[in-house]
Each structure stands twice: as structure tokens, then as C-alpha cells.
Phi, psi and omega in degrees: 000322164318333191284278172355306189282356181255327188271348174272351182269345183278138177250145201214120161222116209335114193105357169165088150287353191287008170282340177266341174303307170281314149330299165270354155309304200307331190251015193239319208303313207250022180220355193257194178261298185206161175205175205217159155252115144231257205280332209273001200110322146338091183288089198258117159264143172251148200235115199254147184313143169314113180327314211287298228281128176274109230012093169267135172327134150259104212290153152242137196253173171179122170228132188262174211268332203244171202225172179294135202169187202254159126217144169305102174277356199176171175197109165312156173291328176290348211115310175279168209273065171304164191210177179230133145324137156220081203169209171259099195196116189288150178260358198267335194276328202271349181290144139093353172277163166291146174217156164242150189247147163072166177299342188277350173073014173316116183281161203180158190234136185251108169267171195210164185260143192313142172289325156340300162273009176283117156266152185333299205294321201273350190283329162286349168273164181240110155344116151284163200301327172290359173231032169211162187265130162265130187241127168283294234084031178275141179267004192185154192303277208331319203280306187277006168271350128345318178249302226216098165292133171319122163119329168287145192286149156224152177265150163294104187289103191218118184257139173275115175219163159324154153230319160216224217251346181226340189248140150229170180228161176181183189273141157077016202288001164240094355207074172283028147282292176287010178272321157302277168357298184301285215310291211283002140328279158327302172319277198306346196277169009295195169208163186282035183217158175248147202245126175248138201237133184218089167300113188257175192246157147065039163320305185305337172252019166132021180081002203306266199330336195265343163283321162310327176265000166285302183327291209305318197274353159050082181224151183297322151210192220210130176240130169247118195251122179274174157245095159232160179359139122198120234229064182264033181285186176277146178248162188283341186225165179272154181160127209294139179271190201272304167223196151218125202304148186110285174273061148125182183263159190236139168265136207274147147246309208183120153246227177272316169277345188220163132253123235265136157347155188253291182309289149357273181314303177316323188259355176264038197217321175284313201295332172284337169290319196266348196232344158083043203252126157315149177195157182210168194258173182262121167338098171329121196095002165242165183054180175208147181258198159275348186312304198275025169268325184297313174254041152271295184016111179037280192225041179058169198209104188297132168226132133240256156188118167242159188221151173264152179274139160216158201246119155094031186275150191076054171193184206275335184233156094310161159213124193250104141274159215269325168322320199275301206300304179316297195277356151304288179331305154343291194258357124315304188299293199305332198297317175317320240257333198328194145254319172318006130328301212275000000 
């Protein structure tokens, strides 16, 4: 749980990442073979296949680093922050959170106007983004250009903790889940495969990082680990949920960016049976991964895609259970272990 809990309070919000890029170095350095930064950020470690294994493959795991968040566009003449999203982010989830800003972490309020002051028409509307503010407690553009410059990121002020004996909540976990999932991957290896492992950079804004390190490394097929949708609370109508916490880590057939390898899915669907590890499929057609950069790649690239199910991801808190998160880790590992990799 620790590991989890460090990679989810550090903040990387697409385009700066290097503070989870030193996280997870700190816990892989001593399990890989060699390892790389490159231009774009993009942390690639390689693992080399065991001396037994005979022309082993070469896999690529690929998980991304950055998360959904702010940057600072501007500074009012009163102190305040305007800002821009930079993700997928409802704008109904940001009045009224806490954010840390800058390398300095500068604590700050996403301010919203009092219900006091709202006339009826405006208590039905939700503000865009572009109609709120951030306040430091600053009394004048000097005094808050001092602490926080245009262009600094701000994060969701979100502490990681329990909620019970299987569930916890924190920020990002989409998907500093699946980040976790790779590092404790690594940890167990080697394998009859050679692993090129790519913490990636700047998923959230468009796949940039898993495409560029798919070019270099040309790996024969490609597993993308994941945080995704789960949206089992109750609804007003019957209708299947994307997931569900609990059961099991979930496997893509098809989102919006992929359609998941057949042979791929397959075995990680025997591998979860034969081992007895829970699973579930993901509802089809939603969302999107690095999967679906990944496998244009040069002459294609077969990929699939396992996911911890979390509640509320692209918002200030998620929730994981630890069941799902343990048996992702589970059932990546037993799938390596396979003998079709080598």
C-alpha cells in the first residue's frame, strides 16, 4: 500500500512528470537491466528474458505517469489564478477544492462565487472553467507572482488514506494504479521474455508519450496497465456498469482507441482461470488507453489492456480496492510467466 500511496500524493500532471518518474526509478533501479529517460520524458526500463529462454520477445508493459490537473494561464491584478484544464476534467468536480501549485507545492482554493450571492438561474448552472479562479491569499498580482508564475501546474491537494480493510481513496490513481501494477511486475521478474517497461508521459493529452517510445522499441506485442471507469453505484435505470469494484481487475475487449488482440485477451482470461485469479471484462466502447497508440506503431503491434476498476478517476479523490489492484499484479505476472512470450 505504501507504494501506491506515494505514487498517488506525487504530482505529475501531463507534461510534469518527473516527480513519479523519481518514484518509480527509486523502486525498479535494482530490478531492471538498464534504464533511459527520453526526449519526450518517458521513463523506459528493459528487463532482460532469463539466459534459459530461447528467442524471447519482445514485450512492452506501458503505463502512464501523468494525471489530470491545472496550469496557470494568468495572474489578476487582485492575486488571482486563472487557469486552464489540462485533461478530461468536468468542470462541477473543481469549485471549491483545494490545489498545491508549483514546485513549491503553494497551497490555494478553486474559488467559486458565494450561494448567497447567486441568483435562482445562475444555482442551476456549473461555471466552466474559464469562469473561476484560484486564490493563494494573495492581495495583488506582486505578491501572488512571487510565489506561483503562468505556466506552473497545479494538482488536486488530495492525501492518500484507508477507507476500510480493502478500499482506499486518493488522487490519480489513473493511473498511478497501473504504475504500481508495472513496478511490482518488475520486482517479480525476470521472465522468459525481454521487457521493455515504459512509464509513460502525457497519456492524458493524447497518447504522446506511448507513441514515441512504441516507435523506438518495436516490441513485438504490447500489454497496457491501467486505472479505469467504475461507475457501479445505483442508477435510476437498469444498465450494466463499465466495472465493478471488486471483481477482479478488468480486461478491455474494445474501447474507443483499441480493439484488444484476440489471442492477447484470450490468454489473459485462461491465465486468470487456470490460477483462479478474479476478472471481469471492461463494458465495451468507452474510454481510451496508450493501447491505442500503441498498436499503429510502425507495422502494428498486438496489445491488451488490463485495468484496476476506480471510482471518481479525473476528479480530486478515486477509490480502489486493494483486491482488484493485488490481482491485477497477479495476473500480469502469472500471464508472463506463460511459455507463448518466449
Amino acid at each position: 500500500m505504501e507504494l501506491l500511496k506515494e505514487l498517488s500524493e506525487a504530482a505529475g500532471v501531463s507534461g510534469n512528470e518527473k516527480a513519479v518518474r523519481e518514484v518509480v526509478l527509486r523502486h525498479i533501479a535494482d530490478h531492471v537491466d538498464e534504464h533511459r529517460v527520453d526526449a519526450l520524458g518517458n521513463l523506459i526500463a528493459v528487463q532482460k528474458a532469463r539466459p534459459q529462454a530461447s528467442q524471447p520477445k519482445r514485450v512492452m508493459l506501458a503505463a502512464h505517469m501523468d494525471e489530470v490537473g491545472l496550469m496557470i494561464v494568468y495572474i489578476e491584478k487582485n492575486g488571482m489564478l486563472r487557469f486552464e484544464p489540462v485533461g478530461g476534467i468536468d468542470p462541477r468536480v473543481l469549485l471549491a477544492k483545494r490545489v498545491r501549485i508549483g514546485p513549491d507545492g503553494v497551497p490555494g482554493v478553486i474559488g467559486m462565487k458565494s450561494i448567497h450571492l447567486q441568483d435562482p438561474a445562475e444555482r442551476k448552472k456549473v461555471p466552466s472553467a474559464d469562469k473561476l479562479v484560484i486564490d493563494i491569499g494573495a492581495s495583488n498580482q506582486e505578491q501572488a507572482g512571487r510565489l506561483v508564475k503562468v505556466g506552473d501546474y497545479a494538482v488536486f491537494d488530495t492525501a492518500f488514506a484507508p477507507m476500510t480493510d480493502s478500499t482506499v481513496m486518493g488522487k490519480a490513481f489513473d493511473d498511478r494504479a497501473g504504475c504500481a501494477v508495472l513496478v511490482k511486475v518488475l520486482q517479480a521478474g525476470p521472465y522468459d521474455c525481454e521487457l521493455h517497461a515504459v512509464f509513460t508521459v502525457q497519456e492524458e493529452v493524447g497518447l504522446r508519450g506511448a507513441r514515441v517510445a512504441a516507435y523506438g522499441i518495436d516490441p513485438d506485442v504490447a500489454l497496457v496497465l491501467e486505472g479505469t471507469i467504475c461507475d457501479d453505484a445505483p442508477k435510476t435505470r437498469d444498465e450494466t456498469p463499465v466495472t465493478r469494484l471488486g471483481a477482479g481487475p478488468a480486461i478491455t475487449i474494445a474501447d474507443r482507441s483499441v480493439i484488444a488482440d484476440r489471442a492477447l485477451t484470450n490468454m489473459l482470461v485462461q491465465t486468470a482461470q487456470a490460477h483462479g485469479i478474479p476478472y471481469q471484462f471492461k463494458a465495451p466502447g468507452l474510454g481510451g488507453t496508450d493501447a491505442g497508440a500503441i498498436h499503429q506503431t510502425r507495422s502494428g503491434v498486438a496489445a491488451a489492456v488490463v485495468a484496476v476498476p476506480a471510482r471518481y478517476i479525473h476528479a480530486p479523490v478515486c477509490v480502489l480496492n486493494l483486491n482488484d489492484y493485488e490481482h491485477a499484479v497477479q495476473l500480469v505476472i502469472e500471464t508472463l510467466k506463460q511459455g507463448a512470450w518466449s
